[in-house]
C-alpha positions as CSV (number, residue, x, y, z in Angstrom):
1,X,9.6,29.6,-45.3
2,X,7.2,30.1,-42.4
3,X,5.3,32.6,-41.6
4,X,3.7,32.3,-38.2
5,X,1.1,35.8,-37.0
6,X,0.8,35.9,-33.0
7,X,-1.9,37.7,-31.7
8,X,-3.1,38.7,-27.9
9,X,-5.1,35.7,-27.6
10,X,-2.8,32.7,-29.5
11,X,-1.8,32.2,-32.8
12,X,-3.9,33.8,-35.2
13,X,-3.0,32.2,-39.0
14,X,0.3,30.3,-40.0
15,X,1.3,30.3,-43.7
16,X,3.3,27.6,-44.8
17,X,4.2,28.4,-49.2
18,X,5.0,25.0,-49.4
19,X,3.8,23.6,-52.7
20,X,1.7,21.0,-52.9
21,X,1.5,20.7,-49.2
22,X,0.2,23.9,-48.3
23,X,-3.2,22.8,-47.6
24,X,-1.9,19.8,-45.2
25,X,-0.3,22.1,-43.4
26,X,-3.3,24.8,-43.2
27,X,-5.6,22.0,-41.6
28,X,-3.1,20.4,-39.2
29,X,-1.6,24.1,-37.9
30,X,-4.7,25.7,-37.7
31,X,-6.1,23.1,-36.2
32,X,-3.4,23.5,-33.5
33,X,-3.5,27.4,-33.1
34,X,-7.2,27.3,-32.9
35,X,-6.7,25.0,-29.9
36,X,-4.2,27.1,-28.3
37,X,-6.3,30.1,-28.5
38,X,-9.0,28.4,-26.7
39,X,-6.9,27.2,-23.7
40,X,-5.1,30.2,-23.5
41,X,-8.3,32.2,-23.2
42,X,-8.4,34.1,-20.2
43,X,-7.6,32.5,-17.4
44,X,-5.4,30.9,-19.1
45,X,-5.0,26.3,-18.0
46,X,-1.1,26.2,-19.2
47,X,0.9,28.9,-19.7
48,X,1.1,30.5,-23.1
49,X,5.1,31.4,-23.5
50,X,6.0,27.9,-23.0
51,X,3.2,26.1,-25.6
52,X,3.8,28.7,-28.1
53,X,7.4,27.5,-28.2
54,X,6.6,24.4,-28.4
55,X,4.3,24.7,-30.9
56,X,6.7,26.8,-33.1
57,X,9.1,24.5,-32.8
58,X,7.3,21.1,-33.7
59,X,6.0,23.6,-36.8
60,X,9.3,24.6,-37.9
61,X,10.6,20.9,-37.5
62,X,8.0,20.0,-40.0
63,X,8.8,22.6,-42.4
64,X,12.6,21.5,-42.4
65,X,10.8,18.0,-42.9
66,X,8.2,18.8,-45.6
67,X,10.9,21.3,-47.7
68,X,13.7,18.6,-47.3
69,X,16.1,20.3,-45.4
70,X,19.0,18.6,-43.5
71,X,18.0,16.5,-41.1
72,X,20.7,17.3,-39.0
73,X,18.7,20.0,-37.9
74,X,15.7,18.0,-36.3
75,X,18.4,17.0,-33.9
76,X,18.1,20.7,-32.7
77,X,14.1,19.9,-32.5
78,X,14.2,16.7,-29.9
79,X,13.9,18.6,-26.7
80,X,11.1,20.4,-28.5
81,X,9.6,16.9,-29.6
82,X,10.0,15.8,-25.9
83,X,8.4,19.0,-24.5
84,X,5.3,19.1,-27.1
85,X,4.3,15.2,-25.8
86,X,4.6,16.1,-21.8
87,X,2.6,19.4,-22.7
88,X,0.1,17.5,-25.1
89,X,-2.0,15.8,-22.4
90,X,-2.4,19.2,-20.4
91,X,-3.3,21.6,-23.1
92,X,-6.4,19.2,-24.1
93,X,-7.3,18.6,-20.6
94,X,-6.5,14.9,-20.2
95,X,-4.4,15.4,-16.9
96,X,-5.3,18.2,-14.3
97,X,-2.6,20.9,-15.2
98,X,-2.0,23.9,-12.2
99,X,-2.5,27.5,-13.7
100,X,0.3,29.6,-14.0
101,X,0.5,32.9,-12.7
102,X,2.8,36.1,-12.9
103,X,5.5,35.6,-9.9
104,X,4.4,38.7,-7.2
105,X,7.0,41.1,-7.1
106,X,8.0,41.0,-3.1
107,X,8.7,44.9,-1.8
108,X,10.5,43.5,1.3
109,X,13.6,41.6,0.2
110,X,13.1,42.9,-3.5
111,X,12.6,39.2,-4.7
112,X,9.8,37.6,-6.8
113,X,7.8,35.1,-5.1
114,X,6.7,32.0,-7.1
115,X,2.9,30.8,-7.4
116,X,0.4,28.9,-7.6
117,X,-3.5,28.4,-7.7
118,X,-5.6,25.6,-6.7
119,X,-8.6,24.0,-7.8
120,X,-11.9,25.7,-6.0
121,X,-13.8,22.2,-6.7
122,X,-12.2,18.4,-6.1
123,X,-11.1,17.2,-9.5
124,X,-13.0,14.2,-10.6
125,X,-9.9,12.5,-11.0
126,X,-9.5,13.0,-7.4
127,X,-11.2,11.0,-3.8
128,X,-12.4,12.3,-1.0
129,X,-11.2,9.7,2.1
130,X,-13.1,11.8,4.7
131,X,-13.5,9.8,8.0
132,X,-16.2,7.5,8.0
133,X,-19.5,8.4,10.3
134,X,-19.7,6.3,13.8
135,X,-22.5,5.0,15.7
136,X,-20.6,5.0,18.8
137,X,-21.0,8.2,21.4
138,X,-17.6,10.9,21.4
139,X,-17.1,9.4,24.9
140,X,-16.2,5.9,23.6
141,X,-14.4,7.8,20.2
142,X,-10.8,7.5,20.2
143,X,-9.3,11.1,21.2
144,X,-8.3,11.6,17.4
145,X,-11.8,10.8,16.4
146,X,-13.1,13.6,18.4
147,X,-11.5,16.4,16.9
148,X,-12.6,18.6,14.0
149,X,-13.1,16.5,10.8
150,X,-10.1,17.0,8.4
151,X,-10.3,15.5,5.3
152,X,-7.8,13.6,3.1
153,X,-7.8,14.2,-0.7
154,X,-5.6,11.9,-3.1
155,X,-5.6,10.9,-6.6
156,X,-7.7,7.8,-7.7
157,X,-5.1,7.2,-10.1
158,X,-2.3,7.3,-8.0
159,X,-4.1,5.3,-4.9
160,X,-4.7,2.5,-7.2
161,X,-1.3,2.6,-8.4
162,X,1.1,3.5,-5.3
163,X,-1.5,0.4,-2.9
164,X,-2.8,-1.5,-6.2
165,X,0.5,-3.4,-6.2
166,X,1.0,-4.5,-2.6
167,X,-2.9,-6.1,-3.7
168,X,-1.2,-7.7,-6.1
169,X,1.9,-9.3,-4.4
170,X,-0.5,-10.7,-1.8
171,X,-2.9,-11.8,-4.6
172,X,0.4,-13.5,-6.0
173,X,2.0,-14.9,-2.2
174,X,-1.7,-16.8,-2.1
175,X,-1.6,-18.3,-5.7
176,X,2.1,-19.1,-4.7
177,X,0.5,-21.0,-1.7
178,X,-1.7,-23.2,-4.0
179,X,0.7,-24.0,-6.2
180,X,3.7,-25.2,-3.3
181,X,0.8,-27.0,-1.6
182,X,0.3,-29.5,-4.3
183,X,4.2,-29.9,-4.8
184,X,5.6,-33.2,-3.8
185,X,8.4,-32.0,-1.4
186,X,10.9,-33.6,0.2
187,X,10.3,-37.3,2.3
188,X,13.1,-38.1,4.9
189,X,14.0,-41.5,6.0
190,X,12.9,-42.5,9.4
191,X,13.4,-45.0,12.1
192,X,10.1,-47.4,12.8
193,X,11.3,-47.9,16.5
194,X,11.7,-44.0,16.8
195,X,9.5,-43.5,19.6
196,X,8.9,-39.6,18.9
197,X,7.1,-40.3,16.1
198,X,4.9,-43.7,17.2
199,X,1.9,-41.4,18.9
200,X,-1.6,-42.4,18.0
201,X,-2.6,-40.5,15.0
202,X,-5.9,-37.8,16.3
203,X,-8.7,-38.0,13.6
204,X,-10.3,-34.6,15.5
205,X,-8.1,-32.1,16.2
206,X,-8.6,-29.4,18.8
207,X,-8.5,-26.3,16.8
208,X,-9.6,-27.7,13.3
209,X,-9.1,-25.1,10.4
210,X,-12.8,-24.3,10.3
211,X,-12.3,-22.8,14.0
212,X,-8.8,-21.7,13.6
213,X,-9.9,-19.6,10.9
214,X,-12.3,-17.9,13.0
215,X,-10.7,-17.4,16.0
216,X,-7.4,-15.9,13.8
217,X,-9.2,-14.6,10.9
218,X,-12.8,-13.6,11.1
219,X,-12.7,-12.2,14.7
220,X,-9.6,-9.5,14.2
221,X,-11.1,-8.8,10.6
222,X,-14.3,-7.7,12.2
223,X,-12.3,-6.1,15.0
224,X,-9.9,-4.2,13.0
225,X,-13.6,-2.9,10.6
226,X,-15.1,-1.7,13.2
227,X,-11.9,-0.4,15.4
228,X,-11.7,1.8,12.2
229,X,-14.8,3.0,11.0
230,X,-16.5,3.4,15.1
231,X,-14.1,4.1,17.5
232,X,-10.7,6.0,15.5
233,X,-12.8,6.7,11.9
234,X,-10.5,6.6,9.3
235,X,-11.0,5.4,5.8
236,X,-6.9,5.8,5.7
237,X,-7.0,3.4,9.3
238,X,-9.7,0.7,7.8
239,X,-7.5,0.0,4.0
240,X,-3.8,-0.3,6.2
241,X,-5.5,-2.5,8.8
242,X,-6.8,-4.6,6.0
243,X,-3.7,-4.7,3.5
244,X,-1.4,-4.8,6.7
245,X,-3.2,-8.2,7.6
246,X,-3.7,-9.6,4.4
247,X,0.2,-8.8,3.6
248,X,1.1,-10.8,6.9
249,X,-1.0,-14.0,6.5
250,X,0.1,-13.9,2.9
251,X,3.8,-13.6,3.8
252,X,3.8,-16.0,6.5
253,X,1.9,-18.7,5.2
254,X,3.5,-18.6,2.0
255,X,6.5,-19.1,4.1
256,X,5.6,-21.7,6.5
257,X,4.2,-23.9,3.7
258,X,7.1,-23.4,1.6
259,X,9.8,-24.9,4.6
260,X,7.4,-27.7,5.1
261,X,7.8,-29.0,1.5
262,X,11.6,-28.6,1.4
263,X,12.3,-30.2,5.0
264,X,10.2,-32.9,5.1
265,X,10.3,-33.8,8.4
266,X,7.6,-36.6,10.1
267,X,5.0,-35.8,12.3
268,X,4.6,-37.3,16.2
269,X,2.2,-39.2,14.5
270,X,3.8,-40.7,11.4
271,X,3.8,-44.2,12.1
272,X,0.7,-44.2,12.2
273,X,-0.4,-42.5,9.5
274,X,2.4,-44.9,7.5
275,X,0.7,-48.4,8.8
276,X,3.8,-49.7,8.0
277,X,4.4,-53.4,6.9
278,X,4.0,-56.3,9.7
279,X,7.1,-56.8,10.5
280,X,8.7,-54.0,9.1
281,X,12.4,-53.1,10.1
282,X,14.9,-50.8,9.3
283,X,17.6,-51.9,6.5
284,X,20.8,-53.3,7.5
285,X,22.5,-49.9,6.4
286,X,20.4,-47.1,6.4
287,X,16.5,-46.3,7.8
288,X,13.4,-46.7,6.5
289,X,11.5,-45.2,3.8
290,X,7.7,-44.5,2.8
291,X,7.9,-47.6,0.1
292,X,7.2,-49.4,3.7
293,X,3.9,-47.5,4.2
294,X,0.8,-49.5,3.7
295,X,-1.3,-46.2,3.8
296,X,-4.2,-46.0,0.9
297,X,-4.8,-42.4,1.5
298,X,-2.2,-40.0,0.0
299,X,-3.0,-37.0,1.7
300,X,-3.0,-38.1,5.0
301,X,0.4,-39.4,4.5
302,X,1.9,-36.5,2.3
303,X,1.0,-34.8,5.5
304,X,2.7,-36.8,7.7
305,X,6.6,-35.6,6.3
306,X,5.1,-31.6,6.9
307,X,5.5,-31.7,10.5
308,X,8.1,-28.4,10.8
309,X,7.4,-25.5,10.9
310,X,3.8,-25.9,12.4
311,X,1.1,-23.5,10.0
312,X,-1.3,-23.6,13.3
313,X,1.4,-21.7,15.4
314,X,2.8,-19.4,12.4
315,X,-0.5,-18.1,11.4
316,X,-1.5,-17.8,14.8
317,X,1.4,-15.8,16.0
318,X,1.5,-14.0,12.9
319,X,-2.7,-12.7,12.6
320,X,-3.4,-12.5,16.4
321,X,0.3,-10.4,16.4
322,X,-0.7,-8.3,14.1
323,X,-3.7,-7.4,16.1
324,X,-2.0,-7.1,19.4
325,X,-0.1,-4.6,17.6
326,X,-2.7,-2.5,16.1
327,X,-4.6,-2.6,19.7
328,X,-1.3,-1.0,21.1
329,X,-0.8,1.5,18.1
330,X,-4.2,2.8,19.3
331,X,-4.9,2.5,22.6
332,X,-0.6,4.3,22.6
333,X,0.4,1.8,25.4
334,X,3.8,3.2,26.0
335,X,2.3,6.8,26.8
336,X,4.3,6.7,30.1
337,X,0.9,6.8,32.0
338,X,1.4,3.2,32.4
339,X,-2.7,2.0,32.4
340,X,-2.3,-2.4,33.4
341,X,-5.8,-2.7,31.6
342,X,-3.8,-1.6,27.9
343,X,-1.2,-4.4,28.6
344,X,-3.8,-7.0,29.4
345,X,-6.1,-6.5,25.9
346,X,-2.9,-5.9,24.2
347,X,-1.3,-9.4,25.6
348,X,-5.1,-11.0,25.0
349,X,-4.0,-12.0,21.2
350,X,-0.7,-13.3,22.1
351,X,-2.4,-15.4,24.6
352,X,-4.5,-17.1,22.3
353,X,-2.2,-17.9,19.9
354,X,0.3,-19.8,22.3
355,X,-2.7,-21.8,23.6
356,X,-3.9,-23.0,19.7
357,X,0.0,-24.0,19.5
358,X,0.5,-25.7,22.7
359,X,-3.0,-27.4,21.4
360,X,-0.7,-29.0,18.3
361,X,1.3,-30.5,20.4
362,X,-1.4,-32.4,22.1
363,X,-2.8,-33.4,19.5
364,X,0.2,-35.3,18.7
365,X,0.4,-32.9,15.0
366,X,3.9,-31.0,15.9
367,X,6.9,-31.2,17.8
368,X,7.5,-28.5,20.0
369,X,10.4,-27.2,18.0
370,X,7.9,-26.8,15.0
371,X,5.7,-24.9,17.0
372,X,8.8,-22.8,18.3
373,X,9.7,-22.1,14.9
374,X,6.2,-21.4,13.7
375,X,6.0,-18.6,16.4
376,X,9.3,-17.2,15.4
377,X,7.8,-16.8,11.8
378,X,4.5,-15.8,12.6
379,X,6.0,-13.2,14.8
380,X,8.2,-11.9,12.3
381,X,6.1,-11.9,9.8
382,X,3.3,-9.8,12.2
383,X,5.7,-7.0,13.3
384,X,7.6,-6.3,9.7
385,X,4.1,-6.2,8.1
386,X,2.6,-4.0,10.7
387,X,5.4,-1.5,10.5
388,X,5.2,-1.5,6.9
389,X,1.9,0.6,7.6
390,X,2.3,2.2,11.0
391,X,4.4,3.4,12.9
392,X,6.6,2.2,16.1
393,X,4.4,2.0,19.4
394,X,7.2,4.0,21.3
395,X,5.9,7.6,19.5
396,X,3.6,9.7,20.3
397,X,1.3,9.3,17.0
398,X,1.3,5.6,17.2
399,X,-2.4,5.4,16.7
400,X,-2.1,7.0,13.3
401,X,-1.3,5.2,10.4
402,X,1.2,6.1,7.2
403,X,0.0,8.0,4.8
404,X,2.6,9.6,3.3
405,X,1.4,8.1,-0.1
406,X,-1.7,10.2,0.2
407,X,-0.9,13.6,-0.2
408,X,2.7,14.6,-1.6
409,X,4.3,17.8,-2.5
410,X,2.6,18.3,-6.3
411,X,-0.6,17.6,-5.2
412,X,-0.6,20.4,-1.7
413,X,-1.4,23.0,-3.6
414,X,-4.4,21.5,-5.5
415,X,-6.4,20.9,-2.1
416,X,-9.6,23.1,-2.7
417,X,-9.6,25.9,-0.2
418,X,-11.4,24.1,2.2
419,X,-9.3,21.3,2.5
420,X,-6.0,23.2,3.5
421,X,-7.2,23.8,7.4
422,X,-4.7,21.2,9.4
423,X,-2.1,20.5,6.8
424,X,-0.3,23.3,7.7
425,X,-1.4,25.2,4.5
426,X,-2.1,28.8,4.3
427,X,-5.7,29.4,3.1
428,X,-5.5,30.2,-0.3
429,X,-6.9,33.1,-2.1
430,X,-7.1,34.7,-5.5
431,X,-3.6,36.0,-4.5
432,X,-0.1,34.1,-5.4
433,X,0.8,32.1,-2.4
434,X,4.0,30.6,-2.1
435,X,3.7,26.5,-2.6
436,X,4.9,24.9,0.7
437,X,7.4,21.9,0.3
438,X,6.7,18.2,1.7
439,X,8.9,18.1,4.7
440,X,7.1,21.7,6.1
441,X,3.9,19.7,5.1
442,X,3.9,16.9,6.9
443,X,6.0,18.6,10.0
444,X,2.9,21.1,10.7
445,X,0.7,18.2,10.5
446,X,2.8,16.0,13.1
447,X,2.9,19.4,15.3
448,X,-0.6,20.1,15.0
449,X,-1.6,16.0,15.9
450,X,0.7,16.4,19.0
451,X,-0.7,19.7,19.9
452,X,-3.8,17.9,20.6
453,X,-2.5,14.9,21.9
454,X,-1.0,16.8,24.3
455,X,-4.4,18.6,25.8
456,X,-6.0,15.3,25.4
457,X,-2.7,13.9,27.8
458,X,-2.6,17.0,30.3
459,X,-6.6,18.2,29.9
460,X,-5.0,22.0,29.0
C-alpha cells in the first residue's frame, strides 16, 4: 500500500506501511519530495506534471519491490525508470533545463501556441565568441567587420566535443607521421648505368626545411591570425582558419610520407648517395640492389629510395593552397565586379609553391613526376580541407565561415534577450513566444548577411 499526499507546491508526505522498511522508505521519499517542492517553487525549472509521474512511478516500482510483488510488473515501470534518469540531471540542476510554460490559447485560428523562455543571463556552461577588437581603422575592416557587433553564443561542452575531435584526428595523422617515418619501406632494384638517377648528390638544398617551414607555415599562420582577429574579426574565422590548416598539412603529409615508404622509388641523386662498389655492375639476370651501396650513413641513403611523391611540392601546394583559398573566401573574388588586383594576391600562394617545387628539381631531390604528383596531393588535400570549413568561393557569403555547429535548434531559444538581434529571432519577453526551427534560423541569418552585402555591393 502507498499512500502518496499532493499538495500546491509538490508532494507533501508519502507513507509507505511497510514493515520493517518503513523508515527507509521515509528517508529516501522524503528526501525526494522535499526536492521536488523546492524546484517546483514558483517559477517553476521543470515542469511539475511530468516529475510527479515520474516520481510516483519509481515510488510505486519500489513498493512492488520492497512488498515482493510480481516482478512482472516492473516491466510496466521501465519507461518510468528511463524517464526518472533523463529528468534526474535537470531537476538538481546539473544540465541547464528550459522552463515550461502554459501553451497561450491563440484567439485567431482557435489553436494553442507552444512556448518557451530563455535565460536573461549567459549560462556558465555557455561562451561568448563575440568578435575580437581590431587595431586596424573601419576603412581597412572587411565590410562584415563593419557592421553592428552580433555575437555568437554556444555551449563549452558541446564546442569541445563537436571541434575537440577533428583536434584529435590531426593530433593522431601527426603521430601517424612519426611512426611511418621511421618504417623501413620498400627499396626497388636499380640500374647503376641508369643515367636519371647518376646526378651529383646537393649537400645544400635551396629551400631547406628550416625555410620551407617558414615560408609555408609561419607566414600564412601569422597571416590567417591576423586576417581574423584585424581585418574580418571573428573568433568563429580565427579557430576554422587554424583547424582548417592544421587538418590539411596533417592529411597531406601523412599522405605523402606514407606513398614514399610503400613505392620506394630512387632519387636523381641515388648513385651517389649509394657510392656503390668499384666496379659494380648489374647481375647477369636482374638489376642491382642496395647490398651494392658502400654508404656509412643510413639516413642519407633510406632517403635516397623516397624520391616519389616529393613532401616539398605536396606541402607546398597543400599550405600555400589553403591560403590562396581563404584569401579568395574573403576578399569574394567571383563577385562579378571582376577586380585583377583579387586574382593577383589570390594566385601569389600558388606562385610560390610551384617555384619551391621546380627548386627540387634542381636540386637534383625529385623527378618531375614526383613533384607533379606532390602538387596533385597537396592540392587536393588544400581544397577538401578548406571546404570542410567554408564555403565555395562562387556564393555570395564566401568570406563567412561554417558555423552551423555553433548555434542549433535547442539551443535558439536560450540566447539571452540581447543576443537574438540578427538571428532572425523575435525579441523575447515575459510572454510565450513560439520557438523558431533551425532551417528559419539560419535562412534569416543568410538573408539578413546578404541584405548587407548587397548595400555594401550597390552603396544603397
Amino acid at each position: 500500500m502507498l499512500v502518496v499526499y499532493f499538495a500546491e507546491g509538490g508532494i507533501t508526505d508519502v507513507v509507505m506501511p511497510i514493515p520493517a522498511r518503513q523508515y527507509f522508505g521515509k528517508v529516501v521519499h522524503l528526501g525526494a519530495s522535499l526536492a521536488l517542492l523546492f524546484h517546483n517553487w514558483y517559477p517553476a525549472r521543470v515542469f511539475p506534471g511530468d516529475t510527479f509521474c515520474y516520481f510516483a512511478g519509481m515510488a510505486f516500482a519500489i513498493v512492488g519491490v520492497l512488498a515482493h510483488f510480481s516482478k512482472t510488473l516492473l516491466l510496466f515501470f521501465i519507461p518510468q525508470i528511463f524517464n526518472f534518469v533523463f529528468s534526474t540531471p535537470q531537476l538538481f540542476g546539473l544540465v541547464p533545463c528550459p522552463r515550461h510554460r502554459v501553451p497561450r490559447y491563440i484567439h485567431e485560428n482557435g489553436k494553442l501556441q507552444p512556448s518557451y523562455a530563455i535565460f536573461e543571463e549567459v549560462p556558465p556552461s555557455y561562451i561568448d565568441l563575440s568578435r575580437p577588437p581590431s587595431i586596424l581603422p573601419k576603412f581597412l575592416q572587411h565590410p562584415y567587420a563593419r557592421r553592428t557587433n552580433i555575437d555568437h553564443l554556444t555551449s563549452k561542452w558541446k564546442l569541445v566535443a563537436s571541434y575537440g575531435m577533428d583536434w584529435i584526428i590531426c593530433a593522431i595523422l601527426l603521430g601517424l607521421l612519426y611512426l611511418i617515418n621511421n618504417v623501413h619501406g620498400y627499396w626497388r632494384e636499380f640500374d647503376v648505368n641508369d643515367v636519371t638517377i647518376r646526378h651529383t648528390y646537393a649537400t645544400e638544398e635551396r629551400v631547406p626545411m628550416t625555410l620551407l617551414g617558414i615560408i609555408i607555415g609561419l607566414i600564412p599562420l601569422v597571416c590567417l591570425v591576423v586576417l581574423s582577429t584585424q581585418w574580418y574579426r571573428s573568433y568563429t574565422d580565427l579557430h576554422h582558419s587554424i583547424l582548417g590548416f592544421l587538418l590539411t598539412i596533417s592529411l597531406t603529409i601523412s599522405t605523402t610520407t606514407s606513398i614514399k615508404v610503400l613505392a620506394g622509388r630512387m632519387r636523381p641523386d641515388f648513385i651517389d648517395r649509394c657510392q656503390p662498389t668499384a666496379g659494380s655492375v648489374n647481375a647477369d639476370v636482374g638489376l642491382s640492389t642496395a647490398a651494392i651501396c658502400t654508404q656509412t650513413d643510413f639516413n642519407i641513403l633510406q632517403d635516397g629510395f623516397r624520391s616519389f611523391p616529393s613532401g616539398h611540392s605536396s606541402s607546398s601546394f597543400a599550405l600555400l593552397g589553403y591560403f590562396s583559398f581563404y584569401l579568395a573566401g574573403k576578399m569574394q573574388i567571383f563577385d562579378t565586379k571582376g577586380h585583377t588586383i583579387k586574382s593577383w594576391i589570390c594566385w601569389t600562394p600558388w606562385i610560390g609553391a610551384v617555384l619551391i617545387a621546380v627548386s627540387r628539381t634542381m636540386d637534383y631531390r625529385h623527378h618531375a613526376t614526383d613533384v607533379i604528383a606532390g602538387a596533385i596531393i597537396g592540392s587536393f588535400f588544400a581544397y577538401v580541407c578548406y571546404r570542410q570549413y567554408y564555403p565555395h568561393l562562387g556564393e555570395p557569403l564566401s568570406h563567412k565561415p561554417h558555423n552551423s555547429r555553433y548555434i542549433e535548434a535547442n539551443d535558439a531559444y536560450r540566447l539571452p534577450t540581447h543576443q537574438t538581434e540578427g538571428y532572425g529571432l523575435e525579441r523575447v519577453t515575459n510572454e510565450p513566444q513560439l520557438p523558431q526551427q533551425s532551417h528559419t534560423i539560419n535562412h534569416a541569418r543568410d538573408r539578413l548577411d546578404e541584405v548587407h552585402l548587397n548595400e555594401h555591393k550597390y552603396g544603397q
